[in-house]
C-alpha positions, 0 to 999 in steps of 0.5 A, spaced: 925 600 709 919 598 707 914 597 714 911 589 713 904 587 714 902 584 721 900 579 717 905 578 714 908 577 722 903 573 724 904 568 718 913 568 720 911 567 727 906 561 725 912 558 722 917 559 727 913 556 731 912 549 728 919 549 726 920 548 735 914 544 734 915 536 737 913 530 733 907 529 735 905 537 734 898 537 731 900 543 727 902 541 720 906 544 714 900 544 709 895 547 714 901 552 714 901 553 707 894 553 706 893 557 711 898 562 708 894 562 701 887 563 703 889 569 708 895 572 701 888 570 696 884 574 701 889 580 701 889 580 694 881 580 694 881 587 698 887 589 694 893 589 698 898 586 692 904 585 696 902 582 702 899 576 697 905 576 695 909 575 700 903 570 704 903 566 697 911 565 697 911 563 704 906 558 702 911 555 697 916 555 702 911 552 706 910 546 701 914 546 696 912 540 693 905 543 692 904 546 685 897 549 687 900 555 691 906 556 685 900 558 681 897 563 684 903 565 686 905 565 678 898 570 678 899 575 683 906 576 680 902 578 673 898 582 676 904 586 679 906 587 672 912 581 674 912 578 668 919 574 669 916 572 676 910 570 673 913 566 668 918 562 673 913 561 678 908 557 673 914 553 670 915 551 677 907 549 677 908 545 672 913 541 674 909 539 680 904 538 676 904 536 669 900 539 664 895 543 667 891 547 663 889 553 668 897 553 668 898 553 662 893 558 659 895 563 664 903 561 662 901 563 655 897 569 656 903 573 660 907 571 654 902 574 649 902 580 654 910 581 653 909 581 645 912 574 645 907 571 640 912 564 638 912 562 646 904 565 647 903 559 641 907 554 644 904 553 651 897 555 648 898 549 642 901 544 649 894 546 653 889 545 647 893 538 646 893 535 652 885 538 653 883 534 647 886 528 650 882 528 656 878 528 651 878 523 647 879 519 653 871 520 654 874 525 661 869 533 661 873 538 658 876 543 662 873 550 665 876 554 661 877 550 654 874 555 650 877 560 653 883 557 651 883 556 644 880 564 644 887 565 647 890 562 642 886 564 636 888 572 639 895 570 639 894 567 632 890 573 630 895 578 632 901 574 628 897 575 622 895 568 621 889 568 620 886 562 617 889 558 624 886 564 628 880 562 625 879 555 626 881 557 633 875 561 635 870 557 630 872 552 636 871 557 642 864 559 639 862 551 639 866 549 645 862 556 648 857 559 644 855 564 650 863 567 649 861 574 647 869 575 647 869 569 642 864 572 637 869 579 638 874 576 635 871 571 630 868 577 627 876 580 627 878 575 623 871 575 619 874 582 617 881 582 615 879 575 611 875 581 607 868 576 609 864 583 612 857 580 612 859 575 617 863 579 620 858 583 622 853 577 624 860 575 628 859 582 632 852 583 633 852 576 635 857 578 640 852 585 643 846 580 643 850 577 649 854 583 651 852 590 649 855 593 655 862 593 652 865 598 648 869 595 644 863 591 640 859 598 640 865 600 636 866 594 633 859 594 630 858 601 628 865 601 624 863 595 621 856 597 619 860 604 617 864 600 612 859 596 608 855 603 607 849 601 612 850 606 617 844 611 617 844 617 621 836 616 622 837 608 623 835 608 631 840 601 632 845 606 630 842 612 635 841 607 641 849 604 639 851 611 641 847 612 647 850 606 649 857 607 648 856 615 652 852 610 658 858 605 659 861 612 659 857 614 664 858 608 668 866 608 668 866 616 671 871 617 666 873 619 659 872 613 655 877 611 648 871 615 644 875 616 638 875 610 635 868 610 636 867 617 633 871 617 627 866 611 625 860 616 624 860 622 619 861 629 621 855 631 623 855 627 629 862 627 632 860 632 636 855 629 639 859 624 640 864 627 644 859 632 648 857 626 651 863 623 652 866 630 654 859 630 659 860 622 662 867 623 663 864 629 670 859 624 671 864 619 676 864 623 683 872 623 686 874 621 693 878 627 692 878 635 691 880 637 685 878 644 685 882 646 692 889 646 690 888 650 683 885 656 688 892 655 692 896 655 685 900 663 684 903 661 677 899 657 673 902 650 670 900 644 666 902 638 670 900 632 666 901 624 669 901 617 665 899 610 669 902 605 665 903 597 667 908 597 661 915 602 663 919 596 659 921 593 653 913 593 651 910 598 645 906 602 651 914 603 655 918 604 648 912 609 645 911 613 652 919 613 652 919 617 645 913 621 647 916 624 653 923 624 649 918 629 646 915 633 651 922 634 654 924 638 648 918 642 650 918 642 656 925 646 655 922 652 652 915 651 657 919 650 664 912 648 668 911 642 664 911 636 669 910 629 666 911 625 671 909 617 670 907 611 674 908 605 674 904 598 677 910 594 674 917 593 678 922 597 677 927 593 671 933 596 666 930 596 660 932 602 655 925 604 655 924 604 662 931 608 663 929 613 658 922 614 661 926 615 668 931 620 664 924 624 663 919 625 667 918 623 674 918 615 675 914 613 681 913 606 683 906 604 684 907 596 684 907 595 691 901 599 693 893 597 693 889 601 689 887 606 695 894 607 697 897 609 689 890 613 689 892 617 694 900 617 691 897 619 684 893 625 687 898 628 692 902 630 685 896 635 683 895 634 677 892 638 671 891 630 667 892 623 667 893 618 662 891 612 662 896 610 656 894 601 656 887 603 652 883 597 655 884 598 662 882 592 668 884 590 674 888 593 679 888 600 674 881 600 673 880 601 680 885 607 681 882 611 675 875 609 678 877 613 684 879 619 680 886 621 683 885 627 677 880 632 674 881 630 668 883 622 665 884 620 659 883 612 657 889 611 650 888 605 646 894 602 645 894 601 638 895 608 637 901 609 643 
């Protein structure tokens, strides 16, 4: 049985409690329920995600008529990797409160997560619809406007409507002309519109606001790469290198060069890998990697993959097909150990059974970063593959602990 916090406890018996409470009680259920939120927030601060969530849905409990507590129980839930939850627990936000765009965008964002582009569309067109109202009405726009309408250029982009995406972001960067991400992704559908000076402009202008972003470095370079304006000897080029090896640096692990690198000619991959290769030693681990090889008597290749998507998704089916691979190999080479892990719940998905079929399937869900740091390198492992590219949040922080002596970021798009 799995051991609840003291928290947690503490939370149950301050409900037990007022339920014996007399009428004239001072205690009330939304000092409760307020009280139980901000405790589940702080718990999520610090990285302890199912003990928020347990204090969050105690809360909704609590106060079930309070649509704010549904919301952030909604966000843990998606930051769990319980799509479904999330889902379920927005819904029951909006039905409390209406139209709220906070709800709504991040509602939109977790079908975008799951590939659903149509019903991503759907709820980010009824956010951006009821904005403009307000609007119209002489009211401020909300905090997270411009982000929303990125949002929706994004999904647009993705489903290859390019004309809509466009019009999307040309409002994200009005609304917001300081959004590097929005300049990002304009400069995206710049490019596949075939518009490549613009695009490039779109880029830069993007650096100009961020320059510590792998994915505008490469943006950058490819681009520049593919109107025939690289130069070897152009020190924008050089100082965009050093750039991309630095973030490296700073992250402590092995960045996804090669998106970078295959943008640059030949005769300099090389020194974009060694300096990739030479960041990725540059993170010191909590844990120590070289005294369980000493232990070693037979010599084995033990590989892991972190992953937040075991489902339906095109990480879960691509990492299913893979290990359907390596267990064809691993018949001939014995020592061969994959072994997946999971920040989503458990689920029946094909994807999900054929991973479990073959490798070893364990659950981090439930674990703050510290504790599946811990699980992680309790197997001993040779490598760990990050296998959803952009990593942030909860997976980040594992990776930065370094529970392996060698960590690879994958992008997805090559999973």
């Amino acid at each position: 049985m799995e051991k609840k916090s003291k928290y947690f406890y503490f939370a149950v018996t301050l409900t037990a409690l007022f339920s014996l409470c007399p009428p004239s009680c001072s205690w009330h259920p939304s000092q409760l329920a307020d009280e139980a939120s901000n405790l589940g927030i702080l718990k999520r601060q610090e990285g302890h995600l199912a003990e928020s969530k347990r204090l969050h849905t105690l809360s909704t409990r609590l106060m079930p008529s309070n649509g704010v507590y549904y919301f952030r129980l909604g966000n843990i839930l998606n930051e769990m990797g319980d799509g479904d939850g999330a889902i379920h627990a927005f819904a029951s936000a909006l039905r409390r409160h209406g139209h709220n765009c906070d709800v709504l965008n991040n509602l939109a964002n977790v079908y975008s997560s799951r590939g659903d582009m149509i019903s991503a569309m759907r709820v980010s067109k009824a956010a951006i619809q009821t904005e403009e109202l307000n609007i119209e009405r002489g009211n401020h726009p909300c905090a997270i406007y411009a982000g929303m309408r990125l949002n929706l250029g994004g999904v647009f982009l993705q489903m290859h409507r390019y004309v809509e995406a466009r019009h999307e972001l040309e409002a994200a960067v009005r609304a917001e002309p300081n959004m590097y991400e929005a300049w990002n992704n304009y400069g995206n559908i710049l490019k596949e519109m075939g518009e490549h000076e613009e695009a490039l402009t779109s880029y830069e202008k993007a650096y100009a606001l961020n320059n510590r972003s792998l994915k505008i470095v490469s943006n950058i370079v490819t681009q520049r790469r593919s109107m025939g304006v690289y130069s070897e000897s152009d020190d924008r080029d050089v100082e965009t290198l050093a750039t991309a090896v630095k973030i490296g640096q700073d992250v402590g692990a092995v960045t996804p060069f090669w998106a970078l690198a295959l943008a640059f000619p030949l005769s300099i991959q090389r020194r974009i890998a060694a300096g990739v290769l030479a960041a990725s030693s540059v993170g010191v681990s909590t844990f120590d990697h070289a005294k369980w090889k000493v232990e070693k008597r037979i010599r084995e290749v033990k590989v892991g993959f972190l992953t937040s998507d075991v489902g339906n998704h095109i990480v879960g089916r691509g990492l299913n097909s893979l290990l359907g691979r390596l267990r064809e190999y691993k018949m001939s080479v014995p020592t061969f150990r994959p072994v997946v892990f999971s920040t989503s719940p458990p689920n029946s998905d094909i994807s999900t059974q054929g991973i479990a079929r073959n490798s070893r399937l364990l659950y981090l869900h439930d674990d703050g970063h510290e504790t599946a740091g811990q699980k992680i390198n309790a197997e001993r492992l040779d490598v760990l593959f990050d296998m959803n590219g952009w990593t942030k949040g909860e997976r980040h922080r594992i990776l930065l602990l370094r529970p392996a002596p060698i960590q690879v970021h994958m992008i997805a798009k090559t999973a």
